[in-house]
C-alpha positions as a LaTeX table, in Angstrom:
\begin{tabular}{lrrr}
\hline
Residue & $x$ (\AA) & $y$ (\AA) & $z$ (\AA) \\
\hline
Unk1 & 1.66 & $-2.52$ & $-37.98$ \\
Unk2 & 4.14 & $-4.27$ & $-39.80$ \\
Unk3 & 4.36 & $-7.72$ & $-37.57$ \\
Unk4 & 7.75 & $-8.87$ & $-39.87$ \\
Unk5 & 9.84 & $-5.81$ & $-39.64$ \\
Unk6 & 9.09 & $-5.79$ & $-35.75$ \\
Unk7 & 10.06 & $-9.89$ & $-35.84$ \\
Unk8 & 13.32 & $-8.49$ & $-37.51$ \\
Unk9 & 14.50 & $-6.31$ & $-34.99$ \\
Unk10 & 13.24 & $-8.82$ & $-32.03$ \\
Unk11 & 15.03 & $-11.40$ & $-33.20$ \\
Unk12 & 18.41 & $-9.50$ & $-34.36$ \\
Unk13 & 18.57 & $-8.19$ & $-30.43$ \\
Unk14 & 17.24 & $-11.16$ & $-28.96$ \\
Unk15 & 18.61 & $-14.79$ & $-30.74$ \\
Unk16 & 16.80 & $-16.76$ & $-28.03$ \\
Unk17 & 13.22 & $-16.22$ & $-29.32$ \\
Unk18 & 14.14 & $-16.21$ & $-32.97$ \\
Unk19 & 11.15 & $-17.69$ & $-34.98$ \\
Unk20 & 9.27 & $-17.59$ & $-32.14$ \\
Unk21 & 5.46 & $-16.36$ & $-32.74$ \\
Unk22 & 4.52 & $-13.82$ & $-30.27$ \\
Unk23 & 0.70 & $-13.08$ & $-28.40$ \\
Unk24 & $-0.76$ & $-10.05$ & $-28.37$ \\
Unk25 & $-2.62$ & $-7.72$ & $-26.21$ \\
Unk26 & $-4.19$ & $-4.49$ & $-27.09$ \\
Unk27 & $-2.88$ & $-1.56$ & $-24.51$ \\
Unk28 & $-4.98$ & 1.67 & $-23.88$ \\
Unk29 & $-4.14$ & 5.06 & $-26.76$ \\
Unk30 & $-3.81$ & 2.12 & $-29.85$ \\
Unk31 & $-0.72$ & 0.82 & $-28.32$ \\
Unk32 & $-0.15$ & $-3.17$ & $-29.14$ \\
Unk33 & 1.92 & $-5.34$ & $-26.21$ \\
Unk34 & 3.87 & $-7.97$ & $-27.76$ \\
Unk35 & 5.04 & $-11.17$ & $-25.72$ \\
Unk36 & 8.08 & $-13.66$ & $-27.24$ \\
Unk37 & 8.94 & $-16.91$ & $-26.09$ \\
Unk38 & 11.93 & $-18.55$ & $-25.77$ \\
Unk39 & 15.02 & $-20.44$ & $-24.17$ \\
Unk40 & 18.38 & $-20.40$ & $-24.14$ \\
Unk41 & 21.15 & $-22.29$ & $-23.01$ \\
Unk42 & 24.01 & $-21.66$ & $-20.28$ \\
Unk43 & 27.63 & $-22.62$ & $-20.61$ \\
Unk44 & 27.31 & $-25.55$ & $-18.40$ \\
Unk45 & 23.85 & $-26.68$ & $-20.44$ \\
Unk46 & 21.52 & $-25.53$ & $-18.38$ \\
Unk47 & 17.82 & $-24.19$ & $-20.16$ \\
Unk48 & 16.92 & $-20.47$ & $-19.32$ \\
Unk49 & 13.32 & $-19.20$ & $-20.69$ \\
Unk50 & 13.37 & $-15.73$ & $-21.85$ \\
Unk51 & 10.56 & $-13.54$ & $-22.48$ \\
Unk52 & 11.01 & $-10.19$ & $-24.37$ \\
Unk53 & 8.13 & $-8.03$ & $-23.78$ \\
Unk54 & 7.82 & $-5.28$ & $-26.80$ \\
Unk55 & 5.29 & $-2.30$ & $-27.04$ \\
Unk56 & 4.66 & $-1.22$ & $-30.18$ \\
Unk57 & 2.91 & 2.29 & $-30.86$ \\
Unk58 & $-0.18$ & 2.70 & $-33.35$ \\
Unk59 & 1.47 & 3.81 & $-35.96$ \\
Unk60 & 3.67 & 0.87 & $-36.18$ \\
Unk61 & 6.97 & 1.85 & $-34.12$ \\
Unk62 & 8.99 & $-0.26$ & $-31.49$ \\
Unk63 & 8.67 & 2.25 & $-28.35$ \\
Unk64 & 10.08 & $-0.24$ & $-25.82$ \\
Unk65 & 11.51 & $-3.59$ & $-25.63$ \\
Unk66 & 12.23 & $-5.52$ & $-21.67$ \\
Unk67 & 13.46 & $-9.10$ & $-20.93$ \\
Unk68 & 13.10 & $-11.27$ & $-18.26$ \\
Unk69 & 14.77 & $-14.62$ & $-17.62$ \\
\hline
\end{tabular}
């Protein structure tokens, strides 16, 4: 699993969590869960935390990406 080229796409789709360091957490068949956190802020200045969740297969590939604020 290339960690940086998954960082890349994270952070392209998802500005919030740029730079961010994410934990892991090994999923059953190999798969890796991958958990980013960040904040953000809202037009009236506001803080809102986002967390992107990512699942990324053995072999390295993105299979899905969720948010949550």
């Amino acid at each position: 699993m290339d960690l940086s080229k998954i960082n890349q796409q994270v952070f392209k789709k998802f500005s919030e969590v740029s730079g961010s360091t994410p934990s892991s957490q090994a999923m059953p068949g190999g798969k890796v869960l991958l958990i980013y956190r960040g904040a953000g802020k809202t037009p009236d200045g506001k803080t809102i935390n986002r967390s992107v969740r990512v699942v990324v297969s053995a072999d390295g590939k993105i299979e899905k990406m969720s948010t949550s604020r």
